[in-house]
C-alpha positions in Angstrom: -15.3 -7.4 3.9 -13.6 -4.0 3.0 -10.5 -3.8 1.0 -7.9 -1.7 -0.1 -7.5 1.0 -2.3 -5.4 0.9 -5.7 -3.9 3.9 -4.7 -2.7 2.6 -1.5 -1.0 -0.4 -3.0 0.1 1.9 -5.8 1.6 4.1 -2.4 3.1 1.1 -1.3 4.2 -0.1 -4.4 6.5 2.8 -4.7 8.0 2.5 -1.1 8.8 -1.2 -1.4 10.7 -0.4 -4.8 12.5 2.1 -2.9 11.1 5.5 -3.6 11.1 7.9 -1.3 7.7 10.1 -0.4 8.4 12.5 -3.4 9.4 10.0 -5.8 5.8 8.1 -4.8 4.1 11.4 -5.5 5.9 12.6 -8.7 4.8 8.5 -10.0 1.1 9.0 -8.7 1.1 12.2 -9.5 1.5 10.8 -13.8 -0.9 8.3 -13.5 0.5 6.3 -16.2 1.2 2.9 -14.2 5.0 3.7 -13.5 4.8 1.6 -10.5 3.6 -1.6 -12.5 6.7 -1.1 -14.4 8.9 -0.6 -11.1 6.7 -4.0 -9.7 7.6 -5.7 -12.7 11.6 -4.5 -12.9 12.5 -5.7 -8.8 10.1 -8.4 -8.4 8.7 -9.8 -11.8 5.1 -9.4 -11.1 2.3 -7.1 -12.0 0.1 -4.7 -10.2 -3.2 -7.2 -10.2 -0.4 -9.5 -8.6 1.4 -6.9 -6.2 -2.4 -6.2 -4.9 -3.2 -10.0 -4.3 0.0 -10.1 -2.6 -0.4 -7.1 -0.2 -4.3 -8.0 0.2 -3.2 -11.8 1.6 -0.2 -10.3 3.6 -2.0 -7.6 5.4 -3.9 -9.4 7.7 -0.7 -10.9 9.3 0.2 -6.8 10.2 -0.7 -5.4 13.5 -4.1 -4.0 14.4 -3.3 -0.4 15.1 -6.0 2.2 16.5 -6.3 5.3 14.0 -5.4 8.8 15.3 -8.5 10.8 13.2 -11.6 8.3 13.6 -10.3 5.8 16.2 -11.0 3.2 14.3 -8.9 -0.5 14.7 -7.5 -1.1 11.1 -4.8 -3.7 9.5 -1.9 -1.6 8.5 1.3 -1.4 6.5 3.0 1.2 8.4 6.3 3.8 7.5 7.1 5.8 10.3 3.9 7.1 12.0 2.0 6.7 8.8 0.0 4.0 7.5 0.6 3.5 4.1 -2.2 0.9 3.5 -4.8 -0.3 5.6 -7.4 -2.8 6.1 -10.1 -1.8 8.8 -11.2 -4.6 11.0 -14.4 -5.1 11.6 -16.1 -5.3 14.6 
């Protein structure tokens, strides 16, 4: 089974903390695990546990069909953009 990428859940991270898109960039941009801290600060946990989390909880999101490849995928979704995603395989 595939599975996501730390920088998706890092991506997500950021968003579920309340950043908005250049917030989540300036923070990934550093590379110096400012989201763990921002995990830790609003919901007590750290990144190894945020990505457990997100990896158990994204199969319970809707299958949605990607625009590029076509491909069916699991996906946390902002807007028209999936933020993290979990292809499904056929």
């Amino acid at each position: 089974m595939n599975k996501l990428s730390d920088f998706e859940v890092q991506e997500l991270a950021c968003f579920v903390c309340g950043l908005n898109e250049e917030q989540t960039d300036e923070i990934l941009n550093k590379d110096d695990g400012s989201e763990e801290e921002l995990l830790f600060d609003r919901y007590g946990v750290d990144f190894e546990q945020f990505y457990n989390i997100v990896n158990d909880l994204i199969k319970f999101t809707p299958v949605v069909k990607t625009v590029l490849s076509g491909l069916k995928a699991h996906a946390f979704v902002k807007g028209n953009v999936t933020i993290a995603r979990l292809f499904v395989e056929e």
